[in-house]
mmCIF entry with sequence, helices, sheets and N, C-alpha, C, O atoms, coordinates in Angstrom:
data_MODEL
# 
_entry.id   MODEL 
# 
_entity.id                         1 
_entity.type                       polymer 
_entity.pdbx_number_of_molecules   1 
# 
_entity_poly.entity_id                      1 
_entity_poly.type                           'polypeptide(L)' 
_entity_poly.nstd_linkage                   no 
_entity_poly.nstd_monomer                   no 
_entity_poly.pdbx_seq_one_letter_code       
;(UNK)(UNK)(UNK)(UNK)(UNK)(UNK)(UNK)(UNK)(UNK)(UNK)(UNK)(UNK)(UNK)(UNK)(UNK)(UNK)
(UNK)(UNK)(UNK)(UNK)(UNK)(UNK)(UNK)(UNK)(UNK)(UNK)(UNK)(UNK)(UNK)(UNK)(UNK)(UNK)
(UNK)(UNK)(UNK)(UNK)(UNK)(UNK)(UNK)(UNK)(UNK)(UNK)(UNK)(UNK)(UNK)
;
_entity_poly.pdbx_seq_one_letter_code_can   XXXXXXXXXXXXXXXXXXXXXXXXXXXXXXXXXXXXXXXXXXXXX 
_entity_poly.pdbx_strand_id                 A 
# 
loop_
_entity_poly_seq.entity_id 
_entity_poly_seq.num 
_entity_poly_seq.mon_id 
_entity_poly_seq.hetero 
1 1  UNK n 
1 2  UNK n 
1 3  UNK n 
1 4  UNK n 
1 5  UNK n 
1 6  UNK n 
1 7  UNK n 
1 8  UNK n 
1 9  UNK n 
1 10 UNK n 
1 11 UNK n 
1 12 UNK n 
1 13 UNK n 
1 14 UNK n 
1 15 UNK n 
1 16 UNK n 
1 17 UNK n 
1 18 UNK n 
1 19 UNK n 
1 20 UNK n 
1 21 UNK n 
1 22 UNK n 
1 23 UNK n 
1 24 UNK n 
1 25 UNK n 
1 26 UNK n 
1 27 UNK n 
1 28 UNK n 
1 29 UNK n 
1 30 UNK n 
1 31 UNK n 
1 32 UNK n 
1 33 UNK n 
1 34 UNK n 
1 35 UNK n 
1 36 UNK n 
1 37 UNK n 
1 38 UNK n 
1 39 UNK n 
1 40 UNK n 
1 41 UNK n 
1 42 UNK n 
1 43 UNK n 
1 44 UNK n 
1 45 UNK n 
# 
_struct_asym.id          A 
_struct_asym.entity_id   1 
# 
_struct_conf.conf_type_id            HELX_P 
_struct_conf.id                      HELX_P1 
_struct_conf.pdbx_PDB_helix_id       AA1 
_struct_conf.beg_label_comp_id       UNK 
_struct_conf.beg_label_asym_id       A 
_struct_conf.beg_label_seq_id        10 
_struct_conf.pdbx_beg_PDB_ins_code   ? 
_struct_conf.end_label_comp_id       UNK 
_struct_conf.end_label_asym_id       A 
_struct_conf.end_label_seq_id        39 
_struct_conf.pdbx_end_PDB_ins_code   ? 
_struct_conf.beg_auth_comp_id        UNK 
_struct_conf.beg_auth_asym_id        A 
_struct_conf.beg_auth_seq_id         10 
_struct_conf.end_auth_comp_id        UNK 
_struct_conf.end_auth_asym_id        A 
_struct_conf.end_auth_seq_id         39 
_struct_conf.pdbx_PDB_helix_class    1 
_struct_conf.details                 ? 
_struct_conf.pdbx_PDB_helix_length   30 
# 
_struct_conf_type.id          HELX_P 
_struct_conf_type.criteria    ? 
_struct_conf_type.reference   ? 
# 
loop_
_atom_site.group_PDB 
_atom_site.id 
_atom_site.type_symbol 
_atom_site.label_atom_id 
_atom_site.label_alt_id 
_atom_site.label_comp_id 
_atom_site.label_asym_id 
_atom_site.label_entity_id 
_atom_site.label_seq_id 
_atom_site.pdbx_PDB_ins_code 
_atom_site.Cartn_x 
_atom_site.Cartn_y 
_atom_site.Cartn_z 
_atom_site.occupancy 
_atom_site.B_iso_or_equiv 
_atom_site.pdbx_formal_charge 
_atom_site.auth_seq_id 
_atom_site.auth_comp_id 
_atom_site.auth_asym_id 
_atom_site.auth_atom_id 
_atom_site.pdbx_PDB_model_num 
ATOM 1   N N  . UNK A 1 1  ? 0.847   -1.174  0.000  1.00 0.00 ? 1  UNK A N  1 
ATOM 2   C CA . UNK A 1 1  ? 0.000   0.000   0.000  1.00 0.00 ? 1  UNK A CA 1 
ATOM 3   C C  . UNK A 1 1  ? 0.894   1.238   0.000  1.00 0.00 ? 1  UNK A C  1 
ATOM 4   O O  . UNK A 1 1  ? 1.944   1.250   0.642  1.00 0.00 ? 1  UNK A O  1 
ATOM 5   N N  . UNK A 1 2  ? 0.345   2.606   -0.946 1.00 0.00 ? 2  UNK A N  1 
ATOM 6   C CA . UNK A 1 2  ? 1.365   3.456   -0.751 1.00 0.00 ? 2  UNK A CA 1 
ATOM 7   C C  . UNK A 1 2  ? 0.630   4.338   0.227  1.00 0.00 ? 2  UNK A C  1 
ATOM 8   O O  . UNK A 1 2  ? -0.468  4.209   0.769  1.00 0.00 ? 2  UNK A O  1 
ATOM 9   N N  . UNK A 1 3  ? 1.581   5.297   0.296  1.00 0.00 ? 3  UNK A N  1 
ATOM 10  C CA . UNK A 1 3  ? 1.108   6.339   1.203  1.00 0.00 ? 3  UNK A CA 1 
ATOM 11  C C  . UNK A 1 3  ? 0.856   7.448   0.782  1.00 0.00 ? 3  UNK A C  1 
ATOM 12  O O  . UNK A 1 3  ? 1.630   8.099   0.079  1.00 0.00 ? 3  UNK A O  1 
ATOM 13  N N  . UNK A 1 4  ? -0.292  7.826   1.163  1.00 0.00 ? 4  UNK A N  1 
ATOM 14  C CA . UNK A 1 4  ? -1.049  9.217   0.289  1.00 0.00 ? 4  UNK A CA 1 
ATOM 15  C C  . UNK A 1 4  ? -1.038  10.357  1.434  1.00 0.00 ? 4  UNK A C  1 
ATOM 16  O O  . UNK A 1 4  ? -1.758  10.113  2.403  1.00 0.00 ? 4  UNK A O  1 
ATOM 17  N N  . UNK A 1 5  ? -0.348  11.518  1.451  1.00 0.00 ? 5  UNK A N  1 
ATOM 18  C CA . UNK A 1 5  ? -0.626  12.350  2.335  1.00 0.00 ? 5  UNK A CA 1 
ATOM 19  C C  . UNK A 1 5  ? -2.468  12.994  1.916  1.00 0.00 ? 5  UNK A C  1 
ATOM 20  O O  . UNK A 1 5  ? -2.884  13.440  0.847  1.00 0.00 ? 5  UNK A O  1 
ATOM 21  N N  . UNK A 1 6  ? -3.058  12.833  2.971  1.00 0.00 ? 6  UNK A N  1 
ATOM 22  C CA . UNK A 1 6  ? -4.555  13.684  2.689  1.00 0.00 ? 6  UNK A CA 1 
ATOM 23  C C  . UNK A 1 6  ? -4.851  14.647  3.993  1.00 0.00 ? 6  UNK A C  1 
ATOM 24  O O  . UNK A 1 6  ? -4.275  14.322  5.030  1.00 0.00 ? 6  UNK A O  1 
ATOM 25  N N  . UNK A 1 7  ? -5.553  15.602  4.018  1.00 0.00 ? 7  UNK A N  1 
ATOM 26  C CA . UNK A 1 7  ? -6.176  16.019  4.596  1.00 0.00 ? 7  UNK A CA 1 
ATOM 27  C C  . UNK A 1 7  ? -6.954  15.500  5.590  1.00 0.00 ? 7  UNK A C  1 
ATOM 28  O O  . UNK A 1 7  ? -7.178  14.292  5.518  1.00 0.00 ? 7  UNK A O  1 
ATOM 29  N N  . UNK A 1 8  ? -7.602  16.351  6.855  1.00 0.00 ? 8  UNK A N  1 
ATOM 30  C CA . UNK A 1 8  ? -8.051  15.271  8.014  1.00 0.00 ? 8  UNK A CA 1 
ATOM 31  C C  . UNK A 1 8  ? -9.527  15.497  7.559  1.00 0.00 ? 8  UNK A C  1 
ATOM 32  O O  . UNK A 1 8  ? -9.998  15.812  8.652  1.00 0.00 ? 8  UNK A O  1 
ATOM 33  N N  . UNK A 1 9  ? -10.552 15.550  6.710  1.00 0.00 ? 9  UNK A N  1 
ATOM 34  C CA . UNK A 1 9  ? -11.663 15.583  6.783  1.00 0.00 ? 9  UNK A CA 1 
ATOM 35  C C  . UNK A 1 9  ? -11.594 13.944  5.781  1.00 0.00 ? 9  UNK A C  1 
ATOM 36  O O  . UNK A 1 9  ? -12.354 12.984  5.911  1.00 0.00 ? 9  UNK A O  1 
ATOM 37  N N  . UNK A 1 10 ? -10.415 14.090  4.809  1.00 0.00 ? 10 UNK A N  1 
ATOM 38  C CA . UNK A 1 10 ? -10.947 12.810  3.545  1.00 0.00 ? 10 UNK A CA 1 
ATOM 39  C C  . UNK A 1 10 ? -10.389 11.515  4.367  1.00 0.00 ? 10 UNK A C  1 
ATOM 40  O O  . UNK A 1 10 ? -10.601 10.342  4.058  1.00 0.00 ? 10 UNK A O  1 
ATOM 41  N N  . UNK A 1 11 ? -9.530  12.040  5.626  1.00 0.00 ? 11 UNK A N  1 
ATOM 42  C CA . UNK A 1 11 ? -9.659  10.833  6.718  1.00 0.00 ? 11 UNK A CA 1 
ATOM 43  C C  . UNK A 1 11 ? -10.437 10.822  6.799  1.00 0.00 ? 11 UNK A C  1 
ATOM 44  O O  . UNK A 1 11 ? -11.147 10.171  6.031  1.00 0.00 ? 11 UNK A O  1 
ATOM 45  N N  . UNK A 1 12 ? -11.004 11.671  7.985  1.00 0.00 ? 12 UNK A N  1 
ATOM 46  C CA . UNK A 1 12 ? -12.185 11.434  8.702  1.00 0.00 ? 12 UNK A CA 1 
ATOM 47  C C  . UNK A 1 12 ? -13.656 10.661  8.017  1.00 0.00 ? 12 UNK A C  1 
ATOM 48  O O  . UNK A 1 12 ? -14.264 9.710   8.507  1.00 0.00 ? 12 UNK A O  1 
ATOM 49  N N  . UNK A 1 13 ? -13.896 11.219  7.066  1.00 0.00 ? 13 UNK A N  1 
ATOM 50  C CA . UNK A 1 13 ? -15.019 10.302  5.428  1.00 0.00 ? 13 UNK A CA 1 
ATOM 51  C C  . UNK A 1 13 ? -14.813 8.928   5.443  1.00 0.00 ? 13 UNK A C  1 
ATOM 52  O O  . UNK A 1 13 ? -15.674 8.049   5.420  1.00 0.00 ? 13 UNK A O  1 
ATOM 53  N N  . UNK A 1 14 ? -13.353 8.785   5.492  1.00 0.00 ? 14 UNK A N  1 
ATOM 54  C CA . UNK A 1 14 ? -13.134 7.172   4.999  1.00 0.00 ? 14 UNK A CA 1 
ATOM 55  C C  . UNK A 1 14 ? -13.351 6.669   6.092  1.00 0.00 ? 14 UNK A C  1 
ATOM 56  O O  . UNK A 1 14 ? -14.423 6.130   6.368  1.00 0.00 ? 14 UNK A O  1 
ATOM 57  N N  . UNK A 1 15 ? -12.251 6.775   6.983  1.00 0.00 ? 15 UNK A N  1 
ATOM 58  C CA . UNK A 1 15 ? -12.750 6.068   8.562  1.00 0.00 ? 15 UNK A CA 1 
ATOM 59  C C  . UNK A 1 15 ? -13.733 5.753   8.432  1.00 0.00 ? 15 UNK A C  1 
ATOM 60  O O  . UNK A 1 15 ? -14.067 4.580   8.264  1.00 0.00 ? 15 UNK A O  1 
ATOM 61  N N  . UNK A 1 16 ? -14.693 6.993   8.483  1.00 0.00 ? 16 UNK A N  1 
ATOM 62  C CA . UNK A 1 16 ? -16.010 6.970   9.014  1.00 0.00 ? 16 UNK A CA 1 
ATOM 63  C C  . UNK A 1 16 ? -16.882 5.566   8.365  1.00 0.00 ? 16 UNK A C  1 
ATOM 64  O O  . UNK A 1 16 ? -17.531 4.686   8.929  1.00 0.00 ? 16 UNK A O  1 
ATOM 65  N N  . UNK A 1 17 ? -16.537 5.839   6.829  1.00 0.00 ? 17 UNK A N  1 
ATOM 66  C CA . UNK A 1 17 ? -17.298 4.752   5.884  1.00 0.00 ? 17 UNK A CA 1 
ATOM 67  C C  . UNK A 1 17 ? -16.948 3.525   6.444  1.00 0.00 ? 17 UNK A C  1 
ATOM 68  O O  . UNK A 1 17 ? -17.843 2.798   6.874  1.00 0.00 ? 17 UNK A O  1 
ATOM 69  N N  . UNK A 1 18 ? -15.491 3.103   6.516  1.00 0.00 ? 18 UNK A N  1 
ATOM 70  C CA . UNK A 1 18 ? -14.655 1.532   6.783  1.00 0.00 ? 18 UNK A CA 1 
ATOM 71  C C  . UNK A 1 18 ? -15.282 1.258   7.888  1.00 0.00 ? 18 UNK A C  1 
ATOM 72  O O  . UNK A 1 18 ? -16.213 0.460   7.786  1.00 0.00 ? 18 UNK A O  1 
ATOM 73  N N  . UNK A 1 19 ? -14.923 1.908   9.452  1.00 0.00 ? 19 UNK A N  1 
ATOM 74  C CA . UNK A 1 19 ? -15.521 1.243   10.574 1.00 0.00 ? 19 UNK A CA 1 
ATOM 75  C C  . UNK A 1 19 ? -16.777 1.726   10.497 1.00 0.00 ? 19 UNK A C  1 
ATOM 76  O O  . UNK A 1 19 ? -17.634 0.847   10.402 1.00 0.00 ? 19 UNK A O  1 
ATOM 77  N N  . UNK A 1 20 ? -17.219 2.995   10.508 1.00 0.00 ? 20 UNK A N  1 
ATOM 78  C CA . UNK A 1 20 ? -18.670 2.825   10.662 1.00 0.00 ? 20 UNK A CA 1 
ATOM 79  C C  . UNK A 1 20 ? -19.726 2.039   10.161 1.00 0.00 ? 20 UNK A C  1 
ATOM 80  O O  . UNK A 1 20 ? -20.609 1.674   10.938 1.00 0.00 ? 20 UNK A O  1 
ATOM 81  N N  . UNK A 1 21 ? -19.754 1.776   9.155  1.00 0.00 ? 21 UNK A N  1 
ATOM 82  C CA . UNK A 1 21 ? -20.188 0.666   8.243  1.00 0.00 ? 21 UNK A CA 1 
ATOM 83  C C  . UNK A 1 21 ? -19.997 -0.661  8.460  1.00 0.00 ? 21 UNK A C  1 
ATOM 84  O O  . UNK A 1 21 ? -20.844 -1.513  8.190  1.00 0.00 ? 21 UNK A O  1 
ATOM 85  N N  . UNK A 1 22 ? -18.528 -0.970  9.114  1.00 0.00 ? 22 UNK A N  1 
ATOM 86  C CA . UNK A 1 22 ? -18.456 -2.049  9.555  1.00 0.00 ? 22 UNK A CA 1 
ATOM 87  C C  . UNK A 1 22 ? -18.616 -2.308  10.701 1.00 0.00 ? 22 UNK A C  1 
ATOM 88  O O  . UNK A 1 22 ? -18.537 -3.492  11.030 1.00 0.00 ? 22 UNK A O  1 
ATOM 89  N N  . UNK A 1 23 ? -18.915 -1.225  11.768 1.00 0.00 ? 23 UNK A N  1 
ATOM 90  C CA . UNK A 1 23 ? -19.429 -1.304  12.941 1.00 0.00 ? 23 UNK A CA 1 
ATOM 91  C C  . UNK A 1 23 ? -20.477 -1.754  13.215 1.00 0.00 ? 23 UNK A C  1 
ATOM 92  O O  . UNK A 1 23 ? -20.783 -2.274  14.288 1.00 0.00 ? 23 UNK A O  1 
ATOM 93  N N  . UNK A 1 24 ? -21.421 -1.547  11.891 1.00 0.00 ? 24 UNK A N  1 
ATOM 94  C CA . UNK A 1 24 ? -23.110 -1.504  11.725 1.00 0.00 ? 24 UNK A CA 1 
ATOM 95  C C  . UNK A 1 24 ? -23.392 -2.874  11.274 1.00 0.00 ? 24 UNK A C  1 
ATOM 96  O O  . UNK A 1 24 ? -24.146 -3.604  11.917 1.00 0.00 ? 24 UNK A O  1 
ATOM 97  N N  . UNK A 1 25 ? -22.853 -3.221  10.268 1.00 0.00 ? 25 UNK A N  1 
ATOM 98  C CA . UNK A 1 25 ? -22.962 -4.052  9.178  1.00 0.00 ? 25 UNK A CA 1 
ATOM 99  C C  . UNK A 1 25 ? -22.075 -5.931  9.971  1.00 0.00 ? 25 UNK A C  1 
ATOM 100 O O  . UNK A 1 25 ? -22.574 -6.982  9.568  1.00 0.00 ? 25 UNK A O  1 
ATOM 101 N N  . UNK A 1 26 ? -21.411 -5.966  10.537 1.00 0.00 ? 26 UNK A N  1 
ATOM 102 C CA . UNK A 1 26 ? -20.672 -6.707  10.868 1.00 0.00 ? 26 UNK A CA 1 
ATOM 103 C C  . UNK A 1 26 ? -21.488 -7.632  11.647 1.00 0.00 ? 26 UNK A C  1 
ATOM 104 O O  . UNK A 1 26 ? -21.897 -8.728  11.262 1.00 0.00 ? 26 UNK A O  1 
ATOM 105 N N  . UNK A 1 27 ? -21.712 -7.006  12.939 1.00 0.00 ? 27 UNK A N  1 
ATOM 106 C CA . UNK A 1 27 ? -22.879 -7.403  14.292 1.00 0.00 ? 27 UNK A CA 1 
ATOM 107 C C  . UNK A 1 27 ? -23.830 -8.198  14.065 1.00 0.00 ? 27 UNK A C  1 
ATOM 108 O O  . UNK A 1 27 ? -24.114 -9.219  14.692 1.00 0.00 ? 27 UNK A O  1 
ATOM 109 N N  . UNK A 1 28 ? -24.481 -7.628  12.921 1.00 0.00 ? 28 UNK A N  1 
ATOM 110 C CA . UNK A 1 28 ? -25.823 -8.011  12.295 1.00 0.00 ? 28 UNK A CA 1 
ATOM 111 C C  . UNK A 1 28 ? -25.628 -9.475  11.881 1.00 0.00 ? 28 UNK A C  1 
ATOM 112 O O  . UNK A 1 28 ? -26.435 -10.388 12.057 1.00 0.00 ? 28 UNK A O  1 
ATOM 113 N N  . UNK A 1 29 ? -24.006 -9.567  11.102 1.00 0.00 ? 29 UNK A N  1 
ATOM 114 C CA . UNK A 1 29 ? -24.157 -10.465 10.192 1.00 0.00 ? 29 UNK A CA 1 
ATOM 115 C C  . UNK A 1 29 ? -23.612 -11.822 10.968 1.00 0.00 ? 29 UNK A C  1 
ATOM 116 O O  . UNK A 1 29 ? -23.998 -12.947 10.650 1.00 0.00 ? 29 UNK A O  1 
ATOM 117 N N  . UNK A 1 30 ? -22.626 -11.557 12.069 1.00 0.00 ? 30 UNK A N  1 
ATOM 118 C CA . UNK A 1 30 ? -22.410 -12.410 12.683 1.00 0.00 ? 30 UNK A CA 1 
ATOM 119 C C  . UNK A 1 30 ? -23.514 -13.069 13.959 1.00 0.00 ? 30 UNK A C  1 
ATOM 120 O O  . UNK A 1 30 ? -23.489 -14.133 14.579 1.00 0.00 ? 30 UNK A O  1 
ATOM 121 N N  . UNK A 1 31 ? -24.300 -12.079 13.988 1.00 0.00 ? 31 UNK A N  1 
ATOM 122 C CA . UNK A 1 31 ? -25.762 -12.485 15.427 1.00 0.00 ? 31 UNK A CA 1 
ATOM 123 C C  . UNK A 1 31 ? -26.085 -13.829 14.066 1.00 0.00 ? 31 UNK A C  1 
ATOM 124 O O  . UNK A 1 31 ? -25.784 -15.001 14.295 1.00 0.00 ? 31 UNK A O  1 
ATOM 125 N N  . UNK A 1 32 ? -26.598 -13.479 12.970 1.00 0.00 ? 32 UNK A N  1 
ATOM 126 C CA . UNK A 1 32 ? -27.293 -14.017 12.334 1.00 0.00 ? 32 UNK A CA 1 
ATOM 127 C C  . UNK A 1 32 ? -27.051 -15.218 11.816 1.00 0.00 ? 32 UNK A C  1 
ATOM 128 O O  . UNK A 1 32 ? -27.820 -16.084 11.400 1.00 0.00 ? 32 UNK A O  1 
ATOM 129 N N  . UNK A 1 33 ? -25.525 -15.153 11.913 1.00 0.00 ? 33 UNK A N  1 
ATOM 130 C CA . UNK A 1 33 ? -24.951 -17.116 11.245 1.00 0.00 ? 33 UNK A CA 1 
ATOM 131 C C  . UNK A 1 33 ? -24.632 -17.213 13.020 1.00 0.00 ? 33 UNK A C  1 
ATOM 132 O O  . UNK A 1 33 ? -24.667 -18.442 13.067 1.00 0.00 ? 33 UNK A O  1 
ATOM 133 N N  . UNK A 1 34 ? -24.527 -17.056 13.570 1.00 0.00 ? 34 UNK A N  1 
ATOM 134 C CA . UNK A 1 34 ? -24.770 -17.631 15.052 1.00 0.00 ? 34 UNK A CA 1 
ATOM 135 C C  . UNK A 1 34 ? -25.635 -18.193 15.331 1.00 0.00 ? 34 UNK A C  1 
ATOM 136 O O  . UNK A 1 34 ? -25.503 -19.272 15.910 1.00 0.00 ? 34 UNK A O  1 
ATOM 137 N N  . UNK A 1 35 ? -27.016 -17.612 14.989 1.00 0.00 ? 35 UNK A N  1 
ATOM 138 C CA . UNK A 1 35 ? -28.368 -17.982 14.780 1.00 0.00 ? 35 UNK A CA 1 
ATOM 139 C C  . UNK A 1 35 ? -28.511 -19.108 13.962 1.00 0.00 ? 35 UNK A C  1 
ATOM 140 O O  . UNK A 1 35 ? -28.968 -20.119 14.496 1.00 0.00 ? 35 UNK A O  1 
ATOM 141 N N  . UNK A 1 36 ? -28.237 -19.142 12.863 1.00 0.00 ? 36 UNK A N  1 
ATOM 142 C CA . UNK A 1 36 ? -28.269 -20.302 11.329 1.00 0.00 ? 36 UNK A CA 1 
ATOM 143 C C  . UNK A 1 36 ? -27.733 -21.244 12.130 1.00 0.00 ? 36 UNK A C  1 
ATOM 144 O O  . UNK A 1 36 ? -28.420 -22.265 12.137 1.00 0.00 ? 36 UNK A O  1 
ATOM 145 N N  . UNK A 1 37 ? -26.458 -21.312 13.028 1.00 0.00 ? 37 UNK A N  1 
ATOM 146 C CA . UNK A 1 37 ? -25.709 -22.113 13.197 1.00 0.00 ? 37 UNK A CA 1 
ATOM 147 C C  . UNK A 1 37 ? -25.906 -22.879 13.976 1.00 0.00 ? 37 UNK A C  1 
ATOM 148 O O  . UNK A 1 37 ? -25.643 -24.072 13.818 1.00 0.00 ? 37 UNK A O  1 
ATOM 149 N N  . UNK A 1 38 ? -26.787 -22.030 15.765 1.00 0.00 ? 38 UNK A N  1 
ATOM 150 C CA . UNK A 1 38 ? -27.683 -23.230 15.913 1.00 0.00 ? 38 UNK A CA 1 
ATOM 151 C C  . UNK A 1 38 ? -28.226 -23.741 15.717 1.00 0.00 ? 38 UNK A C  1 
ATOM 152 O O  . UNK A 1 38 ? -28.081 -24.962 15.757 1.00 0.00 ? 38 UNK A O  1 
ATOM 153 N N  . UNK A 1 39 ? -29.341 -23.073 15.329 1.00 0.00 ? 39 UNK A N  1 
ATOM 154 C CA . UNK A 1 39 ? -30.713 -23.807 14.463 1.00 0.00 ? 39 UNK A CA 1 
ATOM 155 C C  . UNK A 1 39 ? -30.514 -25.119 13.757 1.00 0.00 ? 39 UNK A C  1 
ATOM 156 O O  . UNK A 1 39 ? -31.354 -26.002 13.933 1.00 0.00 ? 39 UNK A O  1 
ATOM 157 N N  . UNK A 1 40 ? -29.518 -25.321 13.002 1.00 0.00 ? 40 UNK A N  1 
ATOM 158 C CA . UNK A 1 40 ? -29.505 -26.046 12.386 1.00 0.00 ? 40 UNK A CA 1 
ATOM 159 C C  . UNK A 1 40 ? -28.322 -27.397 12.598 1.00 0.00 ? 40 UNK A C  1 
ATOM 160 O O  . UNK A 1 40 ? -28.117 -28.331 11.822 1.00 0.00 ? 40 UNK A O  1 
ATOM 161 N N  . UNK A 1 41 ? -27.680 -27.117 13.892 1.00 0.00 ? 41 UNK A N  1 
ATOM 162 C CA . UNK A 1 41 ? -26.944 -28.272 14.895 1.00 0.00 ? 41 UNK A CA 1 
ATOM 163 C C  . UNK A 1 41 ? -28.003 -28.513 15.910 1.00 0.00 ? 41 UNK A C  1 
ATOM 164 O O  . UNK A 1 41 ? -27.952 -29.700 16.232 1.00 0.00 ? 41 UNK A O  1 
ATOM 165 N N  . UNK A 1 42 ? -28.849 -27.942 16.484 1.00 0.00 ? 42 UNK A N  1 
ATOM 166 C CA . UNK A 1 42 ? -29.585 -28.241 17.863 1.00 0.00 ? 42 UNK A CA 1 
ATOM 167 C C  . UNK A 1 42 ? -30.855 -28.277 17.002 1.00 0.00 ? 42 UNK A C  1 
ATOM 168 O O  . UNK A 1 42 ? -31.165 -27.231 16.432 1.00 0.00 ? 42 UNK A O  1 
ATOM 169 N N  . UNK A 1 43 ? -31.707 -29.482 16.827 1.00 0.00 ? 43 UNK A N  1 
ATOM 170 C CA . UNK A 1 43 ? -32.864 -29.854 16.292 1.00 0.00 ? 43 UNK A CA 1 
ATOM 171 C C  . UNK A 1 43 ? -33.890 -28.784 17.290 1.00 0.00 ? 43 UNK A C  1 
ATOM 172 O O  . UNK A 1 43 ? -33.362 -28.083 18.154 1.00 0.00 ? 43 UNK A O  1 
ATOM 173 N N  . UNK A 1 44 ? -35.260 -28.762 17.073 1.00 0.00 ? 44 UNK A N  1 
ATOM 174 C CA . UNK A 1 44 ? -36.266 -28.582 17.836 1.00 0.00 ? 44 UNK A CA 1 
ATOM 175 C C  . UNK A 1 44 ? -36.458 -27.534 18.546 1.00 0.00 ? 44 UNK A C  1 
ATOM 176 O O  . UNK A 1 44 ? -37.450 -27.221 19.204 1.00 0.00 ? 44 UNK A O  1 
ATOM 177 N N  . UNK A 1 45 ? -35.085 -26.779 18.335 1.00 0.00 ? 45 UNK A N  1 
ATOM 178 C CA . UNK A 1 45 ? -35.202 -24.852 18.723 1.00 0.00 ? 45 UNK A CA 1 
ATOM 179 C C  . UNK A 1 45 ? -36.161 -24.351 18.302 1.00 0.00 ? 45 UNK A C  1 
ATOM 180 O O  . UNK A 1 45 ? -36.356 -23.148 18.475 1.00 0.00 ? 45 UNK A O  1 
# 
């Protein structure tokens, strides 16, 4: 990866997009194959 000098706002944008997004987006997706994952090892849940 190279290194790009930028400004602190087109940080701040990206950050924001990478973790925030993956802050949001992540949780969801792992509750949910947690979920799949019992369901479908433990019969009769």
């Amino acid at each position: 990866m190279l290194y790009r000098p930028s400004g602190a706002s087109d940080l701040l944008t990206r950050n924001l997009w990478v973790y925030g997004l993956g802050g949001l987006v992540v949780p969801f997706l792992a509750i949910k194959f947690i979920d799949v994952a019992i369901v479908s090892f433990i019969p009769g849940i």
